[in-house]
N, C-alpha and C positions, 0 to 999 in steps of 0.2 A: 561851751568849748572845753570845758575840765572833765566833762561826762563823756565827750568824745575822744581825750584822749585817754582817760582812764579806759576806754575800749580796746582803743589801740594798743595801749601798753599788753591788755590782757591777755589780746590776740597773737602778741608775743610772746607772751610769759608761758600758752599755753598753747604752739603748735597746732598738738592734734584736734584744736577744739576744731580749726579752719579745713582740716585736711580733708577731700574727699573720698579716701579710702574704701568706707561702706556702703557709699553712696549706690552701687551695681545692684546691690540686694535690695533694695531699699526701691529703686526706679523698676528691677521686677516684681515686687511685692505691688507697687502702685500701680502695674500695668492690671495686674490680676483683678486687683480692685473696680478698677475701670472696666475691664470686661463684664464683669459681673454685676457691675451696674446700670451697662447696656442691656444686658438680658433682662435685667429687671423693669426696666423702665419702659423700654418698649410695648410690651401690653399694657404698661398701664395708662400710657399717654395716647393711646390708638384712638379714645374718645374726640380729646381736645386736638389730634392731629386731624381726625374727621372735622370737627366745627372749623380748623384753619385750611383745609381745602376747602372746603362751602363757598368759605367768605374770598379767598383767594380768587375761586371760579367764578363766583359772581363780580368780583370787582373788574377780573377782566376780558369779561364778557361785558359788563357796563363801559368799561371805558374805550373797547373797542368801536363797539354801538357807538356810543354819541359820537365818536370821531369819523365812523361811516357814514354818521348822520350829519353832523358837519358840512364832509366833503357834499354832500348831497343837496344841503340847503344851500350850497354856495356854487351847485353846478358846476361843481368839478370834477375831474377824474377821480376815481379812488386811486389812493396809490398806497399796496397793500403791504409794500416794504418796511415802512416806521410801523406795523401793527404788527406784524411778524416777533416785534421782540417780547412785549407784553403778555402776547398768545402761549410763546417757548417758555415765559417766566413762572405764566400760569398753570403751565400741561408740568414743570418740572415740579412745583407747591402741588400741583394733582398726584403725581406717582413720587411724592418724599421717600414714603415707606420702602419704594423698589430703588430709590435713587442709592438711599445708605446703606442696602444690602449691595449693592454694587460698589460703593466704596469698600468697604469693609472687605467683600471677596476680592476686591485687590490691593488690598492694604494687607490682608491676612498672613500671605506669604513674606511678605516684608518684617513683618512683625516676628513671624516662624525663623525667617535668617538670622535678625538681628540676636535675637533671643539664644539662639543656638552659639553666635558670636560669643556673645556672653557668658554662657555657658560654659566655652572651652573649646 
């Protein structure tokens, strides 16, 4: 309890410690970062993005199967609506790579405004 208020006192005694004044330069310096760690990491992760579509496409393409297979040992209609989501979850883990370059081209411009806001 004495460590916490000797905090408090401090944060008192010392304003600018709390103040978020530099903070602007600081959130673009860390955008910068981030960008450039995107560029980096992207080739090198291409490997293990491939082994996680593999397994993605094979899982659901298995759990498709048994549930066609299911409907089928129990004579009944397929009904190909509840397979439909597993299918879009699997094609979206198939094309990741094209998914985040479409985020990113529309996140881009956003990020272009704001920056420019900040700027002046």
């Amino acid at each position: 309890m004495i460590k916490i208020l000797k905090k408090t006192f401090l944060f008192f005694l010392f304003p600018a410690a709390v103040s978020a004044q530099g903070l602007g330069d600081d959130i673009g310096s860390l955008h910068a970062v981030l960008e450039q760690l995107y560029d980096e990491m992207m080739p090198l992760c291409s490997n293990l993005m491939g082994v996680g579509q593999g397994i993605a496409g094979f899982a659901a393409v298995f759990y498709i199967a048994s549930r066609v297979w299911r409907h089928i040992a129990n004579a009944e209609a397929i009904d190909f609506y509840p397979l439909f989501r597993p299918f879009v979850i699997g094609f979206c883990i198939m094309i990741f790579p094209s998914v985040l370059t479409l985020i990113n081209g529309v996140m881009k411009p956003t990020v272009t405004a704001t920056a420019s806001m900040v700027a002046g």
